[in-house]
C-alpha positions as CSV (number, residue, x, y, z in Angstrom):
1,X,3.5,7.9,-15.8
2,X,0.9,5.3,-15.0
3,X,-2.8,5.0,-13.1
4,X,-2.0,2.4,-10.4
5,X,-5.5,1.4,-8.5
6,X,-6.0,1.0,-5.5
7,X,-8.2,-1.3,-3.1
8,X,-7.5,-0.7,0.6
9,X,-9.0,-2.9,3.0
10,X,-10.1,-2.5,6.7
11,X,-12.4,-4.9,9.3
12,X,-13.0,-6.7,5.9
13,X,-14.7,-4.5,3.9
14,X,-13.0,-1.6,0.9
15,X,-12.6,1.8,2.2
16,X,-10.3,4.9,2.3
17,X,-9.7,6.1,5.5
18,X,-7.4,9.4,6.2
19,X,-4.1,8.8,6.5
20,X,-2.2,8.1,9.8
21,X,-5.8,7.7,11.6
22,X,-5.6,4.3,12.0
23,X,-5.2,3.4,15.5
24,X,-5.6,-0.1,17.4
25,X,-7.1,-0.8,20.6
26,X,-6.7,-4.4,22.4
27,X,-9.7,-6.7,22.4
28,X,-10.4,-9.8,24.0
29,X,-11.2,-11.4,20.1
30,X,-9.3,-14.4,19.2
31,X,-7.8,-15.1,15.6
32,X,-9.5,-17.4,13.2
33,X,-7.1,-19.5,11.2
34,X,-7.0,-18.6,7.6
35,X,-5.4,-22.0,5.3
36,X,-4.8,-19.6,2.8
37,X,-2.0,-17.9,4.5
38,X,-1.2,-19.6,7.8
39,X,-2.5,-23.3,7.3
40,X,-3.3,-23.4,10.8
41,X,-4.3,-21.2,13.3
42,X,-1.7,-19.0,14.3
43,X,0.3,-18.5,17.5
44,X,-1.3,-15.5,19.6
45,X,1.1,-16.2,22.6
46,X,3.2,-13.2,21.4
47,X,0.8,-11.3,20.5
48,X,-2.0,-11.0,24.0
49,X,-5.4,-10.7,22.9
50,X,-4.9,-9.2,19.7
51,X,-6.4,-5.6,18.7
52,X,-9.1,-3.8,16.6
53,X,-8.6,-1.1,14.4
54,X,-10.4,2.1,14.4
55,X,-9.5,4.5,11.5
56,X,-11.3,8.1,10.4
57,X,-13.4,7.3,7.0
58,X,-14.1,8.7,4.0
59,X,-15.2,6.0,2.2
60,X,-17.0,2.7,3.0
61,X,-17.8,0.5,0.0
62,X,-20.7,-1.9,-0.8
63,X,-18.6,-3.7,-3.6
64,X,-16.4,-6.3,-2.6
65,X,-12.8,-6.5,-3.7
66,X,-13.5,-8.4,-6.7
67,X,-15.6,-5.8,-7.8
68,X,-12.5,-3.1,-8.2
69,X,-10.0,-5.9,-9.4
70,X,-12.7,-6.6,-12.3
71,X,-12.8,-2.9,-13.4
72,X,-9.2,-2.5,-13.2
73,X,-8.6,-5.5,-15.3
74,X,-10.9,-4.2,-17.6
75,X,-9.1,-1.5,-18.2
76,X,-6.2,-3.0,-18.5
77,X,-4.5,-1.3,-15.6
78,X,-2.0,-3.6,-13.7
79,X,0.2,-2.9,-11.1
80,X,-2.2,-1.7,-8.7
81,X,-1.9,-2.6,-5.0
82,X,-4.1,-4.0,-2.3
83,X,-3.6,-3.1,1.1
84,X,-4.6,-5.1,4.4
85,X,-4.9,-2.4,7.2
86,X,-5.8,-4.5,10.5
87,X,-2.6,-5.9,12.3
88,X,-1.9,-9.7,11.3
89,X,-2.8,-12.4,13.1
90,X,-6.5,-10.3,14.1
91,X,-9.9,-11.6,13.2
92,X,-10.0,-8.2,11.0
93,X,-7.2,-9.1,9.3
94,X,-9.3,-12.9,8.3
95,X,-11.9,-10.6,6.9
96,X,-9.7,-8.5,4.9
97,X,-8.3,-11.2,4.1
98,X,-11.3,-12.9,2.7
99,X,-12.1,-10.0,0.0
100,X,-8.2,-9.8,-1.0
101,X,-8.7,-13.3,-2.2
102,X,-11.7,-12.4,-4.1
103,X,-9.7,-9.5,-5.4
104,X,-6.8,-11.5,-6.4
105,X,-8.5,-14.2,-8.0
106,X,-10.5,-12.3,-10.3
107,X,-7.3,-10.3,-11.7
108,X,-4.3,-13.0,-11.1
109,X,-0.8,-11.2,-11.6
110,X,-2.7,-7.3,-11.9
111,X,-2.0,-6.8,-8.4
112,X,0.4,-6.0,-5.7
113,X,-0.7,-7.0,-1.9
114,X,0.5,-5.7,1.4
115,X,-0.1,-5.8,5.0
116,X,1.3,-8.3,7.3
117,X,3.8,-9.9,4.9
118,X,7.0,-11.9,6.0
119,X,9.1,-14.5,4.6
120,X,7.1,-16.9,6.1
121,X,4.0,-15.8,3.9
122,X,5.1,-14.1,0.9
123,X,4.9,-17.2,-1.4
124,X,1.5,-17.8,-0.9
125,X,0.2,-14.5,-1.8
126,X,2.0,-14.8,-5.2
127,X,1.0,-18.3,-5.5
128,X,-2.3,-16.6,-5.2
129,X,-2.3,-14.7,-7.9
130,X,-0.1,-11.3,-7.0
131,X,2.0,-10.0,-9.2
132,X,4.1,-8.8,-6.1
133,X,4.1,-8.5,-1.9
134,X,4.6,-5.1,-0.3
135,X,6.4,-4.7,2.7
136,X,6.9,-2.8,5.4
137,X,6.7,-3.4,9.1
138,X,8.8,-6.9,8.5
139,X,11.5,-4.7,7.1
140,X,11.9,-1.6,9.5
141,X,11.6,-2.9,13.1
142,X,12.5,-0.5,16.4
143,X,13.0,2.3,14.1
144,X,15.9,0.7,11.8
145,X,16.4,-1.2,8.6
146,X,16.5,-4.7,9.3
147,X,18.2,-5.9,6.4
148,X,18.9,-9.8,7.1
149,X,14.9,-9.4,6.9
150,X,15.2,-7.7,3.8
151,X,17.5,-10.2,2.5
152,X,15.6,-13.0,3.4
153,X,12.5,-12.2,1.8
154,X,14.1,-10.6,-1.1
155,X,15.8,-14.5,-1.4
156,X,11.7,-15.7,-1.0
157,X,10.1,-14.0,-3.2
158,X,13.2,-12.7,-5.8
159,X,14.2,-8.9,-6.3
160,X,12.1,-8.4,-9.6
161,X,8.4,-9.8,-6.9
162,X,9.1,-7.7,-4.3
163,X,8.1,-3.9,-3.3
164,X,9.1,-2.0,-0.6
165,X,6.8,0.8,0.9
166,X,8.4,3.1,2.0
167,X,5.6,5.9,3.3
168,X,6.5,8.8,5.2
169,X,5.6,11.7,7.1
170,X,7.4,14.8,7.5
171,X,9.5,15.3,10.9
172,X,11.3,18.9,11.1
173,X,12.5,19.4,7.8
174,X,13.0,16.2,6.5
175,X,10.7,12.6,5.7
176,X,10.7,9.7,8.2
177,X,9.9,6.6,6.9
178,X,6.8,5.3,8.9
179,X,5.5,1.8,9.8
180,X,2.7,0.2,11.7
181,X,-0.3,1.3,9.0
182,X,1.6,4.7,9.5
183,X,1.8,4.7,13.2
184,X,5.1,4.9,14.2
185,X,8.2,6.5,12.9
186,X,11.1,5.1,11.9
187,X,14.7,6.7,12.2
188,X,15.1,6.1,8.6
189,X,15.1,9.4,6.6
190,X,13.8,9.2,3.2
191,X,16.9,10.2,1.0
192,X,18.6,8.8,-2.8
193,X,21.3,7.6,-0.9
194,X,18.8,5.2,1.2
195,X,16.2,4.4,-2.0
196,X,19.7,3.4,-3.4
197,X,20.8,0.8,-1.1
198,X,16.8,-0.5,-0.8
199,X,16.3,-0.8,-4.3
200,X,19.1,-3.6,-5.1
201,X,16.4,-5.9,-2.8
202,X,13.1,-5.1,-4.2
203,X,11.9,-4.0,-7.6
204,X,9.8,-1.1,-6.7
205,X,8.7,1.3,-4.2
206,X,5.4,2.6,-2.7
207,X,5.0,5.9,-1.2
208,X,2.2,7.4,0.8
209,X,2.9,11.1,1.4
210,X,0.6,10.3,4.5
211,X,0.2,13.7,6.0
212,X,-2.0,14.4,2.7
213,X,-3.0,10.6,2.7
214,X,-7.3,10.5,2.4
215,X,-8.0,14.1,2.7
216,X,-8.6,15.1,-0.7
217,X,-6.6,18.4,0.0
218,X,-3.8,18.4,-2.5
219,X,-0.7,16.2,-3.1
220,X,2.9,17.0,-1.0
221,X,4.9,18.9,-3.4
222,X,7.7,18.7,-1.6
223,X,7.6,15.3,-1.2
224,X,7.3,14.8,-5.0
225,X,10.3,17.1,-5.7
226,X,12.6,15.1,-3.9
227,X,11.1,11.4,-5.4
228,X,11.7,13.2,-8.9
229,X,15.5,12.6,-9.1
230,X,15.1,9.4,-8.3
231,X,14.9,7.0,-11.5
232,X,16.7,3.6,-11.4
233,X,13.2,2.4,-10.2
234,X,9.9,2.6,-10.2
235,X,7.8,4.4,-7.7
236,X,4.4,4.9,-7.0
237,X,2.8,8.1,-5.2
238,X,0.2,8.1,-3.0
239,X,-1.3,11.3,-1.0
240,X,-3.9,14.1,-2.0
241,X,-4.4,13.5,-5.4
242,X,-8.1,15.8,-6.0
243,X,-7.7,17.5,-9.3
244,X,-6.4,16.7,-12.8
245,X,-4.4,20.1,-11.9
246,X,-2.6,17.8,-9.0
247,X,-2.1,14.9,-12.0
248,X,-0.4,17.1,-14.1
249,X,2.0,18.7,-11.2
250,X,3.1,15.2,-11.2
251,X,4.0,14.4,-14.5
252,X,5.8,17.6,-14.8
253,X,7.5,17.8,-11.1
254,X,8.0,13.8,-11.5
255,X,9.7,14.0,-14.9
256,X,7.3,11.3,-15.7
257,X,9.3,9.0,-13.9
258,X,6.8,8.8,-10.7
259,X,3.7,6.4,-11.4
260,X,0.4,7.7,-9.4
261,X,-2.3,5.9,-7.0
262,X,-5.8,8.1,-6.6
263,X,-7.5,7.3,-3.6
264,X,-10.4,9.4,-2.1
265,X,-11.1,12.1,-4.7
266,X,-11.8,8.7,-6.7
267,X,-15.4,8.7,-8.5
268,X,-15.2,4.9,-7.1
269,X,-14.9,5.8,-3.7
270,X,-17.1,8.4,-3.7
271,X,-15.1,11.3,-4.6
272,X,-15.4,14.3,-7.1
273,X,-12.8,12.8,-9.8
274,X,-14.5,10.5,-12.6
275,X,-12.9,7.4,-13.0
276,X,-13.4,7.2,-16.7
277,X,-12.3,10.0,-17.0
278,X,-8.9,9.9,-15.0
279,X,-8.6,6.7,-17.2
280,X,-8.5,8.7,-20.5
281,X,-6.1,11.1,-18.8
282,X,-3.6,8.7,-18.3
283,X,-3.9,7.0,-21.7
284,X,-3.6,10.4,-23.2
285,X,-0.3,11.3,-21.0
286,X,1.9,8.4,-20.7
């Protein structure tokens, strides 16, 4: 069981915002190029005027990105993941854009990046320095698996670069995959037999239990039960973490087998949980 950071980024700047709150509104704001990713500046044609993001916060830093990936380096944790929350091809997305870079070029190969990734871009983020690309959205389109997608940038990037987040809220009595910064729903129930088939494409999985996702109010434990007899892979958890109560529910509901994001309740972004001190925990339960 491993600490994996976090830096989420939204309208440029590192926050943590509650789960599934994100919603985007069309503006008449046109995208800036970015060489980084695009080279030139990208086709809007398909996607109108572009939109903004709004999003319910908890957190708003005045660090930059560089500023987290230079603590986490420090402490030698890796693996950690970077998230872009404004839609592609936005002006937002530039300016989250602009401190992922910062982020991934002070801690080259500590750190996973998502948000807006496709075959087309993938390379450049791990020429950039991640250690992998997360993806989502480019994978489950109109509510199904897409896999000649999933093949293709599996091909791009190679199985052992490439994580697949696989968030989800709960519909009835069962988990839904959800895309979209956790917007839409998906058709795809969360299930072994499904992280089975997924996992011979991508190396590792992500997973926001985002109906507990920013609030501070406890992790899903039902969500955790069922990741717990998973283990041909690794997965990350992400949702509710407030308490080194919560910490230790994991390690003994995940076997030790399920690797743990804290986001909110984080010292760092202003929560009650010290940093050093969740540190420590994790180097004294492995």
């Amino acid at each position: 069981m491993r600490f994996r950071p976090c830096i989420d980024i939204h309208n440029g700047k590192v926050k943590q915002i509650v789960g599934g709150s994100l919603t985007d509104e069309k503006c008449e704001s046109k995208a800036l190029s970015h060489s980084f990713i695009y080279g030139s500046t990208p086709d809007m044609s398909a996607a109108g005027n572009g939109s903004m993001s709004e999003a319910k916060e908890n957190f708003v830093s005045e660090k930059g990105g560089e500023y987290y990936a230079s603590l986490y380096k420090e402490d030698g944790l890796k693996g950690g993941h970077i998230i872009l929350l404004n839609p592609a091809g936005t002006k937002e997305y530039e300016l989250d854009m602009e401190q992922a870079e910062k982020a991934l070029k002070e801690y080259p190969g500590g750190l996973q990046i998502g948000g807006g990734i496709t075959d087309k871009n993938a390379a450049a983020f791990l020429e950039a320095g991640a250690s992998h690309v997360i993806v989502t959205s480019y994978v489950f389109q109109d509510g199904f698996i897409h896999y000649d997608n999933l093949k293709r940038i599996s091909a791009e990037t190679g199985k052992d670069k490439l994580v697949l987040d696989v968030s989800c809220r709960k519909r009835g009595e069962d988990y839904f995959i959800v895309t979209d910064r956790w917007q839409k729903f998906t058709r795809e129930k969360l299930s072994f037999s499904l992280l089975k088939d997924l996992a011979e494409y991508c190396d590792e999985f992500l997973i926001h239990g985002v109906d507990v996702e920013g609030k501070s109010a406890g992790i899903d434990r039902e969500l955790i039960e069922l990741l717990s007899e998973w283990q041909d892979s690794c997965i990350t958890y992400a949702g509710g973490v407030s308490s080194f109560e919560d910490l230790e529910s994991i390690r003994k509901s995940g076997k030790g087998n399920i690797d743990v994001t804290i986001g909110s309740a984080l010292s760092l972004f202003g929560g009650p949980l010290n940093y050093r001190e969740v540190v420590e925990w994790f180097r004294q339960h492995p």
